[in-house]
N, C-alpha and C positions, 0 to 999 in steps of 0.2 A: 625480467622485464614485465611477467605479466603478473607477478604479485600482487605490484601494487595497485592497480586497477581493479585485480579482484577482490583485495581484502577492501577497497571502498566500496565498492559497489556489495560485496554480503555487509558490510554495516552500515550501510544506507537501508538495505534491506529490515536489517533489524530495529534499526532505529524507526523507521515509520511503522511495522508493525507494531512495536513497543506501544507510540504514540499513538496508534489506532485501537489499541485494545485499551490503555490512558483515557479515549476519548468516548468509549463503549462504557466504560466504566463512570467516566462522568457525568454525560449524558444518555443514559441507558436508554428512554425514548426516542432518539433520533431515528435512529435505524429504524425499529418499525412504522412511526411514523413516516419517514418515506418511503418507505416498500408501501405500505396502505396509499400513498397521494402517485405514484409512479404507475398504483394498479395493472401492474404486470404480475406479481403476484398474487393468487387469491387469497382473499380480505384473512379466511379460517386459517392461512398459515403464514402469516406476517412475520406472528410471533417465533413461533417457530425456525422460519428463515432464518430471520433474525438472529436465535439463539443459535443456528449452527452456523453461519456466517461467525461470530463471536467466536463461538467455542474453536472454528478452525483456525482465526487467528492468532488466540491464547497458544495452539498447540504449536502452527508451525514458529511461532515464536520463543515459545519455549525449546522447542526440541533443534532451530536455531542456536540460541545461544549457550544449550549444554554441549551439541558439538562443538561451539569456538569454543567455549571454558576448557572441554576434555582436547581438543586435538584432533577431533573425530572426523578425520575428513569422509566416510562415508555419511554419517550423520550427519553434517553440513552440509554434502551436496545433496542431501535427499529431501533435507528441509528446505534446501533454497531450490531446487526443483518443486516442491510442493507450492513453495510459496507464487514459483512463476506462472504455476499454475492458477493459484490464487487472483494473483494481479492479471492476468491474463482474462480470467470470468467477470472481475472488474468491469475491465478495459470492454468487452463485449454486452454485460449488462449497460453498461450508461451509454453505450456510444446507440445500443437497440432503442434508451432512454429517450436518451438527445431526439435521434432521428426520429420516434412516434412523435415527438411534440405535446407530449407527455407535461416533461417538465415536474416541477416541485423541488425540492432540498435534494443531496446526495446525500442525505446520512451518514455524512462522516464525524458528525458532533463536532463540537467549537463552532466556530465563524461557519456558519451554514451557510453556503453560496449553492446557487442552483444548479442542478441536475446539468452539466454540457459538455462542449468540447473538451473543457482545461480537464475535467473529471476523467476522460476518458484518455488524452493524454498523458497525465501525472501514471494512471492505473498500467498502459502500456508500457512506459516507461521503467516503471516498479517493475514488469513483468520480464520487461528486458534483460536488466539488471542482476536482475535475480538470478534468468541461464543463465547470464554469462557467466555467473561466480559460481556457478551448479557446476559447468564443465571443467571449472578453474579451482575447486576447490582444493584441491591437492597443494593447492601454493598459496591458499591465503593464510596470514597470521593468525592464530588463533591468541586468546586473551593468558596462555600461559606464561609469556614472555612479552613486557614490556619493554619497549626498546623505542627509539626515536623513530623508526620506519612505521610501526605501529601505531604511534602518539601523532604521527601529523595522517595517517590513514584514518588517523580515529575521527580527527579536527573537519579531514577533509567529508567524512561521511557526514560527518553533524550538518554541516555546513550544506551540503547536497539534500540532504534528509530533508532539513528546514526548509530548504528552496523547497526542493517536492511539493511537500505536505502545505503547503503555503501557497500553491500555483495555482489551484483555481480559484482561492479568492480574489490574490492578487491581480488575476486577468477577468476578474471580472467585473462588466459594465451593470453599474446598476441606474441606467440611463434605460427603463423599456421601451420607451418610443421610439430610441434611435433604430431600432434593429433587433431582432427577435432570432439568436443564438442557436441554428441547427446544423447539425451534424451533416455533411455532404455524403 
C-alpha cells in the first residue's frame, strides 16, 4: 500500500532535480544573478553559492538515480534525505526572501517569476516529498524492473514533477498594482 506513493513521490523528486540542474545548465546566470538582487548573500560569494547550490544538486541527483538504477535502497533513502534537506533550505531561504520584501527572480532559470509564496511552497513541498520516500524507501520501485505499476508511477511523477516546477509561475500575478506578494 505504501509503494506506490513512495515510488512517486522519490521520482517526482528526481525528476525536478533532473529539471533544476537542466535549468543551471541552461541558464547558468540565473542563480547568481538573484542571490546578487535578493542580497542576502554577500555580493564576494554569489558565485560561489551558487556553484555549490549546483554542485549539490547534480550530486543528490545523481546519487538519486544510481540507487533506483542499482536497487540501493540505502543509497536511495539517503539521497532523498539529502535532497529533503535540500528543499527544506529552499523552502526557508525564499520564504526569509518573500518576508524581507526583498524580492527579485528566484533563480530557478526558464520562466523567471519572482521571489514569493508559490517559491517557497513548491520548495516545501519538494522537501516533503522527498522524507516521505527517504523513510519509504525500502518499497519504492527501483528502474530495474519495468512493470505496469512502475510505468503509471513513472507517468504519475512526471505529471506531479511538471505541476511543481511549473507552480510559481502559474500562480503568479503579474498585475503589481493589485497587491504586493508577502510571506505571512
Amino acid at each position: 500500500m505504501l509503494a506506490f506513493p513512495a515510488t512517486v513521490a522519490a521520482y517526482v523528486v528526481l525528476f525536478v532535480l533532473v529539471v533544476a540542474v537542466a535549468e543551471r545548465v541552461r541558464a547558468p546566470g540565473a542563480l547568481p544573478f538573484a542571490l546578487a538582487v535578493h542580497g542576502i548573500v554577500p555580493r564576494h560569494a554569489v558565485r560561489p553559492v551558487a556553484g555549490a547550490v549546483t554542485a549539490a544538486e547534480v550530486a543528490v541527483a545523481a546519487a538519486l538515480l544510481v540507487g533506483l538504477v542499482r536497487a540501493s535502497g540505502s543509497l536511495t533513502a539517503t539521497a532523498l534525505a539529502v535532497a529533503a534537506a535540500l528543499f527544506a533550505g529552499y523552502g526557508g531561504y525564499s520564504r526569509h526572501v518573500a518576508r524581507s520584501g526583498r524580492g527579485g527572480p528566484c533563480g530557478c532559470g526558464g520562466a523567471e517569476v519572482p521571489m514569493g509564496r508559490w517559491v517557497m511552497v513548491r520548495a516545501v513541498t519538494l522537501a516533503a516529498l522527498a522524507a516521505f520516500a527517504a523513510t519509504a524507501a525500502a518499497v519504492v520501485r527501483p528502474l530495474t524492473r519495468v512493470d505496469p505499476p512502475l510505468v503509471v508511477a513513472l507517468l504519475a511523477a512526471l505529471t506531479i514533477g511538471t505541476l511543481l516546477w511549473h507552480l510559481p509561475a502559474a500562480m503568479h500575478d503579474p498585475a503589481p498594482d493589485r497587491h504586493h506578494e508577502v510571506v505571512p
